[in-house]
C-alpha positions in Angstrom: -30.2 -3.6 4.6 -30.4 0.3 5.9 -33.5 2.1 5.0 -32.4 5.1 2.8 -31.2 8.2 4.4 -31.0 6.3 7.9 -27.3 6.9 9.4 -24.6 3.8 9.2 -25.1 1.7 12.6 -21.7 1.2 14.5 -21.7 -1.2 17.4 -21.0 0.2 21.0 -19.4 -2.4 22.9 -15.4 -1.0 23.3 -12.7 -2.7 21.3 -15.6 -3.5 18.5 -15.3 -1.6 15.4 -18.2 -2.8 13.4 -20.1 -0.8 11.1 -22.5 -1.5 8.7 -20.9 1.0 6.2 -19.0 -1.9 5.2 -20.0 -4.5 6.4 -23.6 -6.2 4.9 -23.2 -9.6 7.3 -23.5 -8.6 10.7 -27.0 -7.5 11.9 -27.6 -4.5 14.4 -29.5 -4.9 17.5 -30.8 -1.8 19.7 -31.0 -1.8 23.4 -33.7 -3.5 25.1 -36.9 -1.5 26.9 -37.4 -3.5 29.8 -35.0 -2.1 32.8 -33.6 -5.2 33.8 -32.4 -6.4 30.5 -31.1 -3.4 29.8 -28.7 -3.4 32.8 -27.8 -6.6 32.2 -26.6 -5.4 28.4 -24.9 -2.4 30.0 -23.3 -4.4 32.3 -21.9 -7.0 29.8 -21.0 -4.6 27.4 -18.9 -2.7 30.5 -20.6 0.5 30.1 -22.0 1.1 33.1 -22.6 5.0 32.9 -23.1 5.5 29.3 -26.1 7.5 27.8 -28.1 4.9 25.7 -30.1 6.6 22.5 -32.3 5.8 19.8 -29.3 4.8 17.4 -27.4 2.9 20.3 -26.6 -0.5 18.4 -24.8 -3.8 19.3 -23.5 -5.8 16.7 -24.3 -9.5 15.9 -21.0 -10.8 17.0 -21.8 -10.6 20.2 -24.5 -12.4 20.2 -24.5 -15.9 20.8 -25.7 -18.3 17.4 -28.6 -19.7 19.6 -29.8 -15.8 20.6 -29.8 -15.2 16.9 -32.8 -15.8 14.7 -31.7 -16.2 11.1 -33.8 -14.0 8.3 -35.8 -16.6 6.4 -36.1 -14.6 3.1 -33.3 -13.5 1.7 -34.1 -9.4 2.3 -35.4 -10.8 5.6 -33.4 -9.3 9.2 -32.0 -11.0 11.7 -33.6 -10.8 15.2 -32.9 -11.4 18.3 -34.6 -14.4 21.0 -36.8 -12.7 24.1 -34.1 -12.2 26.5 -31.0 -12.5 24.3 -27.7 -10.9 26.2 -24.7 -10.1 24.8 -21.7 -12.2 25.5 -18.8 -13.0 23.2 -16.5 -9.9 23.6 -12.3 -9.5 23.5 -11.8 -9.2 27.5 -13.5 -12.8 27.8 -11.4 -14.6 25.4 -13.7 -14.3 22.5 -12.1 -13.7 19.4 -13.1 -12.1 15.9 -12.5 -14.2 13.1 -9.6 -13.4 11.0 -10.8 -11.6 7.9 -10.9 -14.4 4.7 -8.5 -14.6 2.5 -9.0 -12.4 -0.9 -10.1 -14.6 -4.1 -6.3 -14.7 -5.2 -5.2 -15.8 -1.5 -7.4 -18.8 -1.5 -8.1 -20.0 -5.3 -5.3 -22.4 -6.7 -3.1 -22.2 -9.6 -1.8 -24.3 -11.4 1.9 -24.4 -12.0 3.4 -22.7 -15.1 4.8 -24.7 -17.3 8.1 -23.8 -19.2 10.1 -26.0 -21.3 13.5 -26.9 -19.5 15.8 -25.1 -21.9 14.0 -21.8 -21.5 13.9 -22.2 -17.4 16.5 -20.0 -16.8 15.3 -17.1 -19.0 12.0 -17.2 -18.0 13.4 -17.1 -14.4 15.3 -14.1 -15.5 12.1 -12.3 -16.9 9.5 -13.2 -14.3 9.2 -9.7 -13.5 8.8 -6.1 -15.8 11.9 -4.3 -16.3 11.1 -0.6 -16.4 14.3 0.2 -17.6 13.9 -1.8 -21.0 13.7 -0.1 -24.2 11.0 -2.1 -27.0 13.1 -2.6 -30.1 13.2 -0.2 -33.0 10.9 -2.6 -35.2 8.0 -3.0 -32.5 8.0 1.2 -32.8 7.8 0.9 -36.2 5.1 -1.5 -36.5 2.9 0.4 -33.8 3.2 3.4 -36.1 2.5 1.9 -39.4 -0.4 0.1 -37.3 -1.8 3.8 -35.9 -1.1 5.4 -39.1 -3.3 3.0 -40.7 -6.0 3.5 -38.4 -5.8 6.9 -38.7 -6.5 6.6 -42.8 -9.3 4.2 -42.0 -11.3 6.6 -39.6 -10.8 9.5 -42.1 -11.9 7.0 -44.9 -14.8 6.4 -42.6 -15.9 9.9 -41.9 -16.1 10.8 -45.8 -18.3 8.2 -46.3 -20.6 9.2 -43.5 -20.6 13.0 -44.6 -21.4 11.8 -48.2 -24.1 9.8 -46.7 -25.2 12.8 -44.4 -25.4 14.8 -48.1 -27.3 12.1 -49.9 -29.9 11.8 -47.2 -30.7 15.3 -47.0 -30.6 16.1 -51.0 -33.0 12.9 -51.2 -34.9 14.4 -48.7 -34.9 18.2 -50.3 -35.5 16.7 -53.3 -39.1 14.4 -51.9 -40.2 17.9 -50.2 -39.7 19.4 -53.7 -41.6 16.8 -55.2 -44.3 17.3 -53.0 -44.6 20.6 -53.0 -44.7 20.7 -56.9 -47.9 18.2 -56.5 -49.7 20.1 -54.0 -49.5 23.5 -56.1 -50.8 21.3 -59.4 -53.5 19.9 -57.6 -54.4 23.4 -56.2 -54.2 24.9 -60.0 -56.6 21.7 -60.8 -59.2 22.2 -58.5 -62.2 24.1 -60.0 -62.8 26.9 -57.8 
């Protein structure tokens, strides 16, 4: 997970289009310190001349599993062995993975079942027409239904606006009530 307000890592290696952005799987790895190493990564990666900063980042996939050590909390990262090189890249024959197959692609379904006389009108309707007209009586229903939804909400706001008025004449009414008791008790008291 990126720290908040840190930019998007996107691996350097050519023909990789990684990003975290999108991607919450892959782990990014920056450049080495020790000279050698380094090279060696430069090398690999075929960038022999290229200016190496503080957000340089190679991606996970070119990374070996063994030169990977797995997070062992679940917000854990993923680092990298002592001396772990890139490797896997296009130009050697390494391959990304396709991407997997959406939820609909790969879950099963069972087989619709239709009786056999209605098999050839239910092979006719598969799809929408956009062209069709809904019969006169399904208009009329839908407007007898919306026209008696329409009487129930104003139904429903007169009984809230005579519940609005009962609740503030009882309330009127209780402030009257005790006003009236405070001024007696103030006539009462002996002064």
């Amino acid at each position: 997970m990126l720290p908040k307000g840190s930019m998007y890592n996107h691996c350097c290696v050519p023909l990789c289009s990684a990003s975290a952005k999108f991607n919450g799987i892959l782990s990014f790895h920056g450049f080495p310190t020790h000279s050698d190493l380094r090279r060696q990564w430069l090398v690999n990666i075929r960038r022999d001349h290229f200016m190496i900063t503080s957000h340089t980042r190679v991606c996970s996939r070119h990374f070996s599993s063994d030169q990977l050590i797995e997070p062992t909390t679940l917000d854990g990262r993923r680092w990298l062995i002592k001396g772990a090189v890139p490797t896997l890249f296009e130009w050697n024959g390494y391959k990304v993975e396709p991407p997997r197959r959406s939820v609909w692609e790969r879950t099963e379904r069972r087989p619709e079942l239709v009786p056999p006389d209605d098999q050839e009108e239910h092979s006719l309707t598969r799809d929408h027409d956009y062209c069709s007209v809904p019969e006169p009586s399904a208009l009329d229903i839908s407007a007898s239904a919306a026209e008696d939804l329409s009487k129930d909400v104003e139904t429903l706001r007169k009984e809230i606006q005579e519940l609005r008025v009962q609740r503030e004449f009882g309330l009127q009414r209780f402030k009257c009530k005790l006003t009236s008791l405070r001024n007696s008790k103030i006539s009462q008291t002996p002064r």
